[in-house]
C-alpha positions in Angstrom: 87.8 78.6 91.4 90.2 81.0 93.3 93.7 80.3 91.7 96.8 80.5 94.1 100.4 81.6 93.7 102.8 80.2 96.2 106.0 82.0 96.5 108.6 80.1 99.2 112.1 79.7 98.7 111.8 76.3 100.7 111.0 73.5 98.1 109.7 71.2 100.6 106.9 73.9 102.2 105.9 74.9 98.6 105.3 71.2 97.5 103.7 70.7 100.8 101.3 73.7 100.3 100.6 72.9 96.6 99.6 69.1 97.8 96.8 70.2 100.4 95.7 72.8 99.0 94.9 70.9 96.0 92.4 68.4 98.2 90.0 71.8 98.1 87.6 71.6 95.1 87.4 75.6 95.0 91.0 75.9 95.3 94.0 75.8 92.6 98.0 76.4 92.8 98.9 78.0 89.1 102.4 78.4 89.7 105.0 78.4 92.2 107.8 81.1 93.4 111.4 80.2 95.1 112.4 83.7 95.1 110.4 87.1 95.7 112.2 88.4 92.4 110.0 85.7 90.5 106.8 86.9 92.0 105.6 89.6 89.8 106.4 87.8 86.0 104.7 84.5 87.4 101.7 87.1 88.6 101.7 88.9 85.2 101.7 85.6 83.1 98.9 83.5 85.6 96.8 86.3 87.2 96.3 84.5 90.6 93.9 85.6 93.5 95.4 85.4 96.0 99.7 85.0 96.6 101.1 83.4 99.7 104.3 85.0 100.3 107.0 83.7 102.5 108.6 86.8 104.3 112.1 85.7 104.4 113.5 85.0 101.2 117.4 85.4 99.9 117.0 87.8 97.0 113.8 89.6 97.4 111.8 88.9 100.1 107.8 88.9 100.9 108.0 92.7 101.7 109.6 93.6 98.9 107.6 91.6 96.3 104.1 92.9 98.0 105.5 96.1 97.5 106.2 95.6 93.8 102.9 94.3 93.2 100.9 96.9 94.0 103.5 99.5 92.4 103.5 98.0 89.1 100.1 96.2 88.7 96.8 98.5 88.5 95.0 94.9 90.2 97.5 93.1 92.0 96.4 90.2 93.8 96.0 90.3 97.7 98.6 88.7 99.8 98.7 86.3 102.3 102.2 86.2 104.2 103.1 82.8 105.1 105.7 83.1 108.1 107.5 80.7 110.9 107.0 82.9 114.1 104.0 85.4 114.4 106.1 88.6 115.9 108.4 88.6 112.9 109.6 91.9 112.1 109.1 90.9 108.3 105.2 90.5 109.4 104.4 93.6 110.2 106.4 95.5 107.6 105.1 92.9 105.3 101.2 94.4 106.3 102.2 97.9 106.2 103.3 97.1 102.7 99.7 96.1 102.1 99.6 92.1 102.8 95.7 91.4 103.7 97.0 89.2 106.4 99.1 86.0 107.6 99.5 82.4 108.4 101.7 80.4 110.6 103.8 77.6 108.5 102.0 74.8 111.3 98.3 76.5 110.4 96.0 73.3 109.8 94.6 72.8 106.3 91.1 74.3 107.1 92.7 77.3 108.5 94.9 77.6 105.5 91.6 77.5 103.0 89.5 79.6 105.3 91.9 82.2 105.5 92.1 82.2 101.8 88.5 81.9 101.0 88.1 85.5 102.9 90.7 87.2 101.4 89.4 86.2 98.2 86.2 86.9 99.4 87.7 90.6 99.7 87.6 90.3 103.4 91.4 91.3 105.6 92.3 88.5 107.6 92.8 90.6 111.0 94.4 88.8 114.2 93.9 91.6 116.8 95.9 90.2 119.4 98.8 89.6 117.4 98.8 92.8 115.3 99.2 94.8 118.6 101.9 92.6 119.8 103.1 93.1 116.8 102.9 97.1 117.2 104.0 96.8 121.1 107.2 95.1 120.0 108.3 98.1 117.9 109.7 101.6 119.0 107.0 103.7 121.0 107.4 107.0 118.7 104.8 106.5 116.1 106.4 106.2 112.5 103.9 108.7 111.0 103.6 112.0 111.8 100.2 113.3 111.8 97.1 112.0 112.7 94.7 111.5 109.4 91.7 113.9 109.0 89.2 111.2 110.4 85.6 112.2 111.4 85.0 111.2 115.2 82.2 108.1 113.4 85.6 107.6 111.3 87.9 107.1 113.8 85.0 105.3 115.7 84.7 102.9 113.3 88.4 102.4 112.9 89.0 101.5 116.4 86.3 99.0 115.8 88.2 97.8 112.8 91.4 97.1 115.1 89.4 95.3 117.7 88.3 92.6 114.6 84.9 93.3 113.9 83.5 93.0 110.6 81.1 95.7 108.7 78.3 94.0 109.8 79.4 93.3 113.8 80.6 97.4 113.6 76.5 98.4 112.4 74.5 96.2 115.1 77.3 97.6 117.7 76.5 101.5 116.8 73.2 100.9 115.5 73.4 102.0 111.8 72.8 100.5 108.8 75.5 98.4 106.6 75.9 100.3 103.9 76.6 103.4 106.1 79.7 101.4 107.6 80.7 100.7 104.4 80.7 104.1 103.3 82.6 105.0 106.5 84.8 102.0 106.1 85.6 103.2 101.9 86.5 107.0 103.5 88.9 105.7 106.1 90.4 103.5 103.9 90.8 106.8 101.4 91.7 109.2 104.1 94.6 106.6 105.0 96.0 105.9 101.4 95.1 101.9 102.9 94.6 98.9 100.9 92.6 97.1 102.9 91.4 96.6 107.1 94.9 95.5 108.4 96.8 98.3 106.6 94.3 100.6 107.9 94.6 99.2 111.6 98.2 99.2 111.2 98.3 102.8 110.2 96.0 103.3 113.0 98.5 102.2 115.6 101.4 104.1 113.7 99.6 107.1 114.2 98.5 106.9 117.4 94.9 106.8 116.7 94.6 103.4 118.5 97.0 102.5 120.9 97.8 98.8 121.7 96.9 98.4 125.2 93.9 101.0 125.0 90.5 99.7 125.4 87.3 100.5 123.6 
């Protein structure tokens, strides 16, 4: 059962979320959030798997409260931002804090349990093309000054990362076993001080390793 943590400071979309979400057998709301400033006690007492974290909240918001979980908790759980409008602002500083990924408020059920199923599965949930829109909204000067110390398979395999392929789709594509991605994949995220794909793609873009309009 992967247990759920809604946080939304709109009553009406967390009722709404708690009621389909609880037409999935492996799925389970534990508690509910209105503010970010209740996230981490609620966490701390119910251990969920996965939070869905409104960006836009009055006291703390999504950012915030992702960043709090992973400074205070040695295992926080992953994040899912749940946002209005997909170029937020709040979206992307809401991934550089280390959200695995997001969902529209109008996703449909099955995209809503999906999603959650491969986060909890330990998978990002990576939209390419709106991650670089995302980066090619924002100021052109990267925000970090150095490029990480990547190999040349590293930074290979990251600009494989940012196009959306997973471990698997990155080994047929070079022609190397799976576990050797994965070893790549674990150094990158290392090297890059990531939590998971999407930080690592977004610190990618920050640093100029992949550029948003650049092909393969």
């Amino acid at each position: 059962m992967i247990r759920l943590l809604v946080a939304d400071d709109d009553e009406l979309t967390r009722t709404g979320l708690r009621t389909l979400l609880s037409t999935e057998p492996d799925l389970t709301v534990v508690a509910e959030a209105a503010d970010g400033n209740e996230v981490l006690p609620l966490v701390t007492e119910h251990r969920p798997d996965i939070v869905l974290m409104d960006v836009r909240m009055p006291e703390l918001d999504g950012i915030e409260a992702t960043r709090l979980l992973r400074a205070e908790l040695a295992d926080p759980p992953k994040v899912l931002v749940i946002t209005t409008f997909e170029t937020d602002d709040h979206v992307y500083d809401a991934l550089r804090a280390g959200a695995a990924g997001f969902l529209l408020k109008r996703a449909r059920l099955a995209q809503i349990a999906h999603a959650v199923r491969l986060v909890a599965a330990g998978e990002s949930l990576l939209f390419p093309d709106a991650v670089r829109a995302l980066v090619a909204a924002r100021p052109a000067v990267p925000t970090r000054d150095r490029h990480p110390a990547l190999t040349a398979r590293e930074t290979e395999i990251l600009r494989l990362m940012a196009t959306g392929l997973s471990n698997r789709d990155i080994a047929a594509d070079l022609v190397i076993s799976l576990e050797t991605v994965k070893t790549h994949v674990g150094n990158v995220f290392a090297k890059l001080g990531a939590a998971n794909r999407t930080q690592a793609v977004i610190i990618a873009y920050e640093t100029g390793v992949v550029t948003p309009g650049a092909a393969r």
